[in-house]
C-alpha positions as CSV (number, residue, x, y, z in Angstrom):
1,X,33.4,5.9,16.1
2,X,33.7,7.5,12.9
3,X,34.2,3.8,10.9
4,X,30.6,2.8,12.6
5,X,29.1,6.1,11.2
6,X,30.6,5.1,8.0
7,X,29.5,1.8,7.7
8,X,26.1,3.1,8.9
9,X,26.1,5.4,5.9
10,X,26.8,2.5,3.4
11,X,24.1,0.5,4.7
12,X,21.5,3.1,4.3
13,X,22.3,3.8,1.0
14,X,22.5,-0.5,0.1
15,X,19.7,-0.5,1.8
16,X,17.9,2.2,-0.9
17,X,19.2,0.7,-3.6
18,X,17.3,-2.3,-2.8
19,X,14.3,-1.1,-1.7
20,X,13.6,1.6,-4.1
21,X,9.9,0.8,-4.1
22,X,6.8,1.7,-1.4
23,X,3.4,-0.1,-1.0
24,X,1.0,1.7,0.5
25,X,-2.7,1.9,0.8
26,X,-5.5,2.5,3.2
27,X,-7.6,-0.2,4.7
28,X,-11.4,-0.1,4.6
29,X,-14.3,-2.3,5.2
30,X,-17.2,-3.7,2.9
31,X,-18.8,0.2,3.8
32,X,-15.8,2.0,2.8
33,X,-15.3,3.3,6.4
34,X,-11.5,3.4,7.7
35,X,-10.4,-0.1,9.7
36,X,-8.0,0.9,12.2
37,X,-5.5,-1.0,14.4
38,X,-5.6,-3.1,11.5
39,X,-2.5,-6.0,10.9
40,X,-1.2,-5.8,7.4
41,X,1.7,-8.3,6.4
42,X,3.9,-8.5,3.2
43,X,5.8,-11.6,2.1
44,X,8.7,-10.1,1.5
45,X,12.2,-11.8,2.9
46,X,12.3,-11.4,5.7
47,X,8.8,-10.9,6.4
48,X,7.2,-7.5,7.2
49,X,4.5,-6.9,9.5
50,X,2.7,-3.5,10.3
51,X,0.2,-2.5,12.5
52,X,-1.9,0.3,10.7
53,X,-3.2,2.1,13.5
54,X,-4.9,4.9,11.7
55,X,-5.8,2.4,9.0
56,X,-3.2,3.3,6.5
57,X,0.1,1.0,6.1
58,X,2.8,1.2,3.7
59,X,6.1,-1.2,3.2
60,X,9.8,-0.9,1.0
61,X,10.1,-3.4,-1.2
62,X,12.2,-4.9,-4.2
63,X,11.5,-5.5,-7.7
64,X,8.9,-8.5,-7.6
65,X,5.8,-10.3,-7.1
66,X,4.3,-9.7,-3.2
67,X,1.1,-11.0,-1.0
68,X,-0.1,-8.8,1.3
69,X,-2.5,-9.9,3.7
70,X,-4.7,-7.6,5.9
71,X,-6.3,-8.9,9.1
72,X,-8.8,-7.6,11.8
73,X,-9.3,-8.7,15.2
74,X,-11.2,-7.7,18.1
75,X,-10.5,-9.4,21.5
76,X,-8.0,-12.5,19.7
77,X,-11.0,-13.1,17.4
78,X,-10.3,-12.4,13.7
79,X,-13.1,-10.8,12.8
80,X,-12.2,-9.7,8.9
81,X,-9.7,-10.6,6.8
82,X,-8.1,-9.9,3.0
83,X,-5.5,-10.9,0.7
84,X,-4.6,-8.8,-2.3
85,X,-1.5,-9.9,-4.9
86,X,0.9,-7.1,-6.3
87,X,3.5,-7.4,-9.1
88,X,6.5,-4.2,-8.4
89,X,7.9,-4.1,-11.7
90,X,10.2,-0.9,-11.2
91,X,11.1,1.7,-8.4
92,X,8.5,4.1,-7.3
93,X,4.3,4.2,-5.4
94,X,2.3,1.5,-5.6
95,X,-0.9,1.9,-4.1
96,X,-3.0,-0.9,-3.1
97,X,-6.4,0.0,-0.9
98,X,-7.5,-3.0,0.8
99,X,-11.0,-3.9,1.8
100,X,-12.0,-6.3,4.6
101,X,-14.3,-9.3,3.8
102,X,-15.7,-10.7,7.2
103,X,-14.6,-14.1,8.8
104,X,-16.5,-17.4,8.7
105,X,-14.6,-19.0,10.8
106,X,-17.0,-19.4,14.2
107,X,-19.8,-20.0,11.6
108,X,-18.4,-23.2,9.7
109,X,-17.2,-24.4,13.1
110,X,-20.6,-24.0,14.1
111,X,-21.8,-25.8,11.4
112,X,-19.4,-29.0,11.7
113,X,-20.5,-29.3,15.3
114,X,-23.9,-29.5,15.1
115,X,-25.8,-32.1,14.6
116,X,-29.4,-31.7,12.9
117,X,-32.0,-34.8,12.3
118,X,-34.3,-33.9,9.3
119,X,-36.5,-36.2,8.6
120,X,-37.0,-36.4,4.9
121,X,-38.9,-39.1,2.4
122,X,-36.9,-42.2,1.1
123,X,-34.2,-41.3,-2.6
124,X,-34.8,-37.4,-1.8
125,X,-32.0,-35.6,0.0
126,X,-31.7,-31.8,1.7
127,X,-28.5,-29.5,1.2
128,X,-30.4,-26.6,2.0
129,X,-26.7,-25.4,3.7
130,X,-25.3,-25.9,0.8
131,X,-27.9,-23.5,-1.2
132,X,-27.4,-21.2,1.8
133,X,-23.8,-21.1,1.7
134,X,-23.9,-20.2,-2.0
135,X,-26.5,-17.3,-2.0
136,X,-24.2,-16.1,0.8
137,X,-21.1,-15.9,-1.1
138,X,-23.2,-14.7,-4.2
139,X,-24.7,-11.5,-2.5
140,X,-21.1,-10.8,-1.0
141,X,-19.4,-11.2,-4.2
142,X,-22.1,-8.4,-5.7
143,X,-21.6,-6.4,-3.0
144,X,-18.1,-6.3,-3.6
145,X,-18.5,-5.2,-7.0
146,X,-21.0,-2.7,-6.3
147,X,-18.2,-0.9,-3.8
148,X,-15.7,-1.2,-6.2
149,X,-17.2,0.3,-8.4
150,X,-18.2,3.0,-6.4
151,X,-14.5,3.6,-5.7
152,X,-13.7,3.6,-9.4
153,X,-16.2,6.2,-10.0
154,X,-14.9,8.5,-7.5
155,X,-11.5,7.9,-8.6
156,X,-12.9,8.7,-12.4
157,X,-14.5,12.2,-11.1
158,X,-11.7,13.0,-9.2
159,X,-9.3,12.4,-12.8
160,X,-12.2,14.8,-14.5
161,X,-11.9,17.4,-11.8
162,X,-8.1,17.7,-11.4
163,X,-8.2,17.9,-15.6
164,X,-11.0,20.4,-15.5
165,X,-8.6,22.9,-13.2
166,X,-5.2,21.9,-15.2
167,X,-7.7,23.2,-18.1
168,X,-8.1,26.5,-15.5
169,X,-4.7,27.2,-15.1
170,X,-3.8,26.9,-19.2
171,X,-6.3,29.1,-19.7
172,X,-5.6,31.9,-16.7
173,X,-1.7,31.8,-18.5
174,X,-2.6,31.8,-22.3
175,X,-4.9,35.3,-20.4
176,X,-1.3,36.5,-19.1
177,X,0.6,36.0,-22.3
178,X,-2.1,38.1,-24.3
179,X,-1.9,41.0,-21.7
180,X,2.1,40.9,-21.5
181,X,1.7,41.8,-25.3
182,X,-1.3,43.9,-24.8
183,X,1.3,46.1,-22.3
184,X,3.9,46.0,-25.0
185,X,1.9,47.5,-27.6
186,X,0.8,44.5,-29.5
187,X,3.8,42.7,-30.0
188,X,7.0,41.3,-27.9
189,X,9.3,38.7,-28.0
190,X,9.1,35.2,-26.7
191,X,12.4,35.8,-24.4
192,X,10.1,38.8,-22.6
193,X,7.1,36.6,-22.2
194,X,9.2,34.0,-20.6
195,X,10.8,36.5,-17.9
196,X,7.3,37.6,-16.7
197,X,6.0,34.3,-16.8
198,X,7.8,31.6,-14.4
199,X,7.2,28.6,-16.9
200,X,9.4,26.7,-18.7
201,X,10.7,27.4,-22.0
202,X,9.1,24.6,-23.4
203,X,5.7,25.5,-21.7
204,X,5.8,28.8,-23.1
205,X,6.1,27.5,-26.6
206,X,3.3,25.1,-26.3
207,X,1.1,28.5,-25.0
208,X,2.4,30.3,-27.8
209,X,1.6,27.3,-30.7
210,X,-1.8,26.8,-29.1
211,X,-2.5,31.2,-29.4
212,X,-1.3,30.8,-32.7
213,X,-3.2,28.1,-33.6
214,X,-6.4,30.0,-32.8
215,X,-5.6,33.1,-34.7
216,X,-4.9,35.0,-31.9
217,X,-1.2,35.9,-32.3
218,X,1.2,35.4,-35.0
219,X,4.9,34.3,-34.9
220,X,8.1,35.4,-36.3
221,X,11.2,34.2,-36.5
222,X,14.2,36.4,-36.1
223,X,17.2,35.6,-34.9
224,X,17.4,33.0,-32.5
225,X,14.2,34.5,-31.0
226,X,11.0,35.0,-31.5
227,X,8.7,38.2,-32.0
228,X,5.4,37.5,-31.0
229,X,2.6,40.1,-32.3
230,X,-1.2,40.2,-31.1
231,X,-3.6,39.4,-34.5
C-alpha cells in the first residue's frame, strides 16, 4: 500500500516538472458574448480535449509550439469554429481568448450542389459567387479587426486604471511616512518608519528617495541607519 502511495507521489511530481506551464482563455463569439459547452482541443502528445462548459478552458503543457482548436456545435452541426497557434517558451500563464468565426460548411455544399443556367452573351463570363464569396470574407475579416480592437482597448484602460490606483496607494503611503515623522517631532529613523509601515525594506527606501527627491524630507546617514527629518 504504502509503495503505490509512493510511486503515486513520484508521478505527480514528474508529472509537474513536465508540465510546468497552463493555457487558458475564455471563448467568445464574433459579439464578444461567452460560447459555452464549447470543445477546445490542444495538440499536445497525447492529445487533450476539453469541454468548456462555462466557456472558459485551460490545459498543462510543456515547453513548445501548440494548436489549439476551438469548435461549436449545436445538434452534431458545427456551427463555429477557430484555430489559434501558441509558442510556450518557459513555465508559467499563458492566456489565449479565443473567438468563434462561423462555419461555411452547409453553404459551400450548397453551392457545389446546385446547379444554376445563366444565360449570358457569347466571350463574356459571370463569377458573381466568386465576387460574393470575397466581399464576404472581406466584411468578416474587418469585423474581426474591429473586435479585436475593441478588446485591446479595454485591455489598455484596464492597464491605465490598475496604474492609476498603484499611483493611489504610493501616494496614501508616502502620506503615512510624513505623519509617522510628523508624530515623532519632525524627525525619526528609517528602522521606525519601517516597523509602522508593513512594507519592505527596499520599498521603504524607494518612498523615502522619492520624499527626498521632492524636498520634503532630508536624509542622514548614521550608523548603519538612517535618520529621516521632515524639511
Amino acid at each position: 500500500m504504502w509503495k503505490k502511495i509512493f510511486l503515486l507521489i513520484i508521478l505527480l511530481l514528474a508529472a509537474d516538472s513536465v508540465f510546468g506551464a497552463t493555457i487558458h482563455g475564455t471563448v467568445y463569439d464574433l459579439n464578444l458574448d461567452i460560447v459555452e459547452d464549447t470543445r477546445v482541443e490542444i495538440n499536445t502528445i497525447p492529445k487533450q480535449h476539453y469541454v468548456a462548459k462555462d466557456g472558459v478552458y485551460s490545459f498543462s503543457v510543456p515547453v513548445g509550439d501548440y494548436i489549439i482548436k476551438a469548435s461549436y456545435y449545436r445538434i452534431d452541426e458545427l456551427m463555429s469554429f477557430v484555430e489559434e497557434e501558441i509558442s510556450v517558451k518557459e513555465d508559467g500563464n499563458y492566456i489565449l481568448d479565443l473567438i468563434l468565426f462561423p462555419s461555411f460548411e452547409e453553404e459551400d455544399v450548397l453551392l457545389n450542389e446546385s446547379e444554376i443556367d445563366v444565360v449570358v452573351p457569347e466571350g463574356k463570363r459571370v463569377a458573381w459567387p466568386y465576387v460574393l464569396a470575397g466581399i464576404l470574407l472581406a466584411a468578416l475579416a474587418v469585423f474581426y479587426w474591429i473586435k479585436k480592437k475593441k478588446i485591446v482597448k479595454k485591455d489598455a484602460e484596464k492597464s491605465e486604471g490598475k496604474k492609476e490606483v498603484e499611483k493611489e496607494e504610493l501616494a496614501n503611503d508616502l502620506d503615512d511616512i510624513i505623519k509617522i515623522i510628523k508624530e515623532q517631532g519632525g524627525r525619526t529613523t528609517q528602522k521606525d518608519i519601517r516597523k509602522k509601515i508593513p512594507l519592505s525594506e527596499a520599498k521603504i527606501s524607494l518612498m523615502i528617495a522619492e520624499l527626498e527627491e521632492k524636498g520634503v524630507v532630508r536624509k542622514i546617514k548614521k550608523g548603519r541607519g538612517n535618520i529621516i527629518i521632515l524639511n
